[in-house]
VOMARSE-317891 format. One record per residue (C-alpha): residue in three letters; x negated, y negated, z negated. Coordinates in nm, 2 decimals, padded with zeros to 4 digits, always signed. Last residue first. Example, Ala and Ser with C-alpha at 12.3 -4.5 7.8 and 13.67 -1.06 7.14 Angstrom:
% residues 2
<node SER; <-01.37; +00.11; -00.71>>
<node ALA; <-01.23; +00.45; -00.78>>
END
This chain:
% residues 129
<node UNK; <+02.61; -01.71; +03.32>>
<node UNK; <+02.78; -01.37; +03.45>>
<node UNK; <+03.01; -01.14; +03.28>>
<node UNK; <+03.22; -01.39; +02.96>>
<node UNK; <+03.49; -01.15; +02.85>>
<node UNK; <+03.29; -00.81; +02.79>>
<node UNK; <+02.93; -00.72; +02.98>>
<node UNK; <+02.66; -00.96; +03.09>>
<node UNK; <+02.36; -00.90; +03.33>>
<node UNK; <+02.11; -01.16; +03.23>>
<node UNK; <+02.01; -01.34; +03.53>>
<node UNK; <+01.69; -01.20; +03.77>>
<node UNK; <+01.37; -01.43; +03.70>>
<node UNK; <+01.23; -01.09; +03.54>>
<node UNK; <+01.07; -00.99; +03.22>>
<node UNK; <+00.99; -00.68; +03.01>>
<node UNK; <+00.86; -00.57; +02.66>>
<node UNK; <+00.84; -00.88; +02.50>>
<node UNK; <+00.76; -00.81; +02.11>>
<node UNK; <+01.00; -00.86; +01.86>>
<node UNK; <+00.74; -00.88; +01.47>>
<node UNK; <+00.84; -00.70; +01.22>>
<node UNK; <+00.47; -00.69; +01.16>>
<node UNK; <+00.39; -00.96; +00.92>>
<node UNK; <+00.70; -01.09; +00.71>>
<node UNK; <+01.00; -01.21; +00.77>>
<node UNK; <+01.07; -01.59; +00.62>>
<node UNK; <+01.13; -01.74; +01.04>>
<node UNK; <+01.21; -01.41; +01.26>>
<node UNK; <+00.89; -01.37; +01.42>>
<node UNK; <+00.83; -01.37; +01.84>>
<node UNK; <+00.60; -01.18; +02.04>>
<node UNK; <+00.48; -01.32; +02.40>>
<node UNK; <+00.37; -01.17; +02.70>>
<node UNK; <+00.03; -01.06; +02.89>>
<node UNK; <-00.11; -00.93; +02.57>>
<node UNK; <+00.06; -01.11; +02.24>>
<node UNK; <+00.08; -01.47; +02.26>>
<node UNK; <+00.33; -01.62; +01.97>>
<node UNK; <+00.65; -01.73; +01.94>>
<node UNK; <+00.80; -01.85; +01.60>>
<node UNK; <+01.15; -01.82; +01.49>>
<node UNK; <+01.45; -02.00; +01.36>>
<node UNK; <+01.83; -01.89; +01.38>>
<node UNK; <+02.06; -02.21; +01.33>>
<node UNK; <+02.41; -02.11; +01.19>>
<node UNK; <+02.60; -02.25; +01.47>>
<node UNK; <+02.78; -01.87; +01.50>>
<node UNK; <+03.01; -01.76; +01.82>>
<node UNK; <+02.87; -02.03; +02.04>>
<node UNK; <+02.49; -01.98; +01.99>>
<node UNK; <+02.20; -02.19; +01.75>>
<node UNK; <+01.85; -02.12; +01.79>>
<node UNK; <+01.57; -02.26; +01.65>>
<node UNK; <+01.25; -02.26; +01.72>>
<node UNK; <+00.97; -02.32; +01.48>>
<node UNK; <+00.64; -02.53; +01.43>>
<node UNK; <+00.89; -02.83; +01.27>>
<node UNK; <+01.26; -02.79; +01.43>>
<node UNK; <+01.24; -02.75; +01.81>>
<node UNK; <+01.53; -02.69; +01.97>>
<node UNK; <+01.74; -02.38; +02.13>>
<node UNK; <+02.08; -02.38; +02.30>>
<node UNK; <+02.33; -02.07; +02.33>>
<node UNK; <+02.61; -01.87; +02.51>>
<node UNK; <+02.66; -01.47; +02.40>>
<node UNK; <+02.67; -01.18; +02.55>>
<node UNK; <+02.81; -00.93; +02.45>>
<node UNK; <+02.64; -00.60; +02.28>>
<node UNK; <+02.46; -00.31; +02.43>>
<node UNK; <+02.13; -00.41; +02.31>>
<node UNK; <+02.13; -00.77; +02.16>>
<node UNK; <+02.25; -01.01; +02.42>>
<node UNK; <+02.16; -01.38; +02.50>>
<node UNK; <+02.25; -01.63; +02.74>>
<node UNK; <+02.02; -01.96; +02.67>>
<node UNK; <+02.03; -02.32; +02.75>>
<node UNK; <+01.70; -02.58; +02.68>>
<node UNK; <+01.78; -02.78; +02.93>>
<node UNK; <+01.71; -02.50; +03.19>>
<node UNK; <+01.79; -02.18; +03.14>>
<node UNK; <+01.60; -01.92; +02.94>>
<node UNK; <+01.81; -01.55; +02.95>>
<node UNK; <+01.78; -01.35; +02.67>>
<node UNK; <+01.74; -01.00; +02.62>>
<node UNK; <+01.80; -00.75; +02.28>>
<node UNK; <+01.67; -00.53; +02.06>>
<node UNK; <+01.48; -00.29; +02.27>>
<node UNK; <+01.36; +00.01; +02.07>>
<node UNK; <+00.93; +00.05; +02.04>>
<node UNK; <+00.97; -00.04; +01.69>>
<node UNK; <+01.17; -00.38; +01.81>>
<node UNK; <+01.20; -00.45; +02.16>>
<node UNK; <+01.28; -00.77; +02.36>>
<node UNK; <+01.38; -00.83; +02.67>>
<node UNK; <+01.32; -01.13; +02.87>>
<node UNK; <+01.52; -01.32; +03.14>>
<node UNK; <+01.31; -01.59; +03.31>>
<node UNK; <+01.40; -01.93; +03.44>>
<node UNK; <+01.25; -02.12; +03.14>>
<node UNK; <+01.03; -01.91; +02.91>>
<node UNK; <+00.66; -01.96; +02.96>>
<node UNK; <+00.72; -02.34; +02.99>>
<node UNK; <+00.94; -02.40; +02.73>>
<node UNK; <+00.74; -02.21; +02.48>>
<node UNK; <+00.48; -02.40; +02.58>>
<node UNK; <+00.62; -02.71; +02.50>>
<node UNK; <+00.80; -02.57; +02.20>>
<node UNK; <+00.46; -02.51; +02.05>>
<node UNK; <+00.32; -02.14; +02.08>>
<node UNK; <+00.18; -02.00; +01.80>>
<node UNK; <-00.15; -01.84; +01.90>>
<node UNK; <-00.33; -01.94; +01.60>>
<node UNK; <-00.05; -01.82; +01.38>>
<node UNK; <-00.10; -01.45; +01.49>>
<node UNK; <-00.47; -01.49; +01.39>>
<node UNK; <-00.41; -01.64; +01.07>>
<node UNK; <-00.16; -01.33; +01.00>>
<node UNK; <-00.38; -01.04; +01.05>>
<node UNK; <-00.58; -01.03; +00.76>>
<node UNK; <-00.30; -01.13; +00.55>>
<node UNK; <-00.12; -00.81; +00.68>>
<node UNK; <-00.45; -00.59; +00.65>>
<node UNK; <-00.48; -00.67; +00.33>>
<node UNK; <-00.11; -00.59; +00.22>>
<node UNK; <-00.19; -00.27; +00.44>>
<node UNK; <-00.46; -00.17; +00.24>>
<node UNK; <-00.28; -00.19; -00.07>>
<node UNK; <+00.00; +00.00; +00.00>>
END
């Protein structure tokens, strides 16, 4: 248990120095649709639109109509069905980004598993963006 207390604060200056700002974020994200996987499971995929607009789905679930902002180093997120802001930060991992639920600790960590510029194929009363 130890050891991977260590390892965790070990780790975690290195996943904050490649924190991306909302800038970047921006960038990498706009007019892609990403999927995200949790323990090798995918969690869910969102679709970046411009002005800051997102479609997002967890796995086999609706989709559901959102906006992000920036709120200190995080980004929040705040959708249609619930404004309760949801607030992460991004980070470079490999070729694509990871991103950490804001208060969760090292390691539970999404990581982006695929990408395409295709929309976000939506099921349930609101198909299509």
């Amino acid at each position: 248990m130890r050891l991977a207390i260590a390892l965790a604060v070990i780790a975690a200056p290195a996943f904050a120095e490649d924190q991306l700002t909302a800038e970047e974020f921006e960038a990498y994200a706009t007019g892609r649709t990403l999927t995200y996987a949790l323990g090798g499971q995918v969690y869910g995929i969102e679709q970046y639109l411009p002005g800051r607009r997102v479609l997002w789905a967890f796995a086999g679930d609706e989709c559901r109509r959102g906006t992000w902002y920036e709120e200190g180093k995080e980004i929040c997120f705040v959708y249609e069905q619930d404004s309760t802001p949801q607030c992460w930060t991004f980070h470079r991992k490999g070729d694509g980004i990871a991103a950490r639920f804001a208060g969760d600790a090292p390691g539970s960590e999404l990581s982006e598993v695929a990408q395409t510029p295709e929309p976000l194929s939506c099921t349930g009363p609101d198909v299509g963006v």
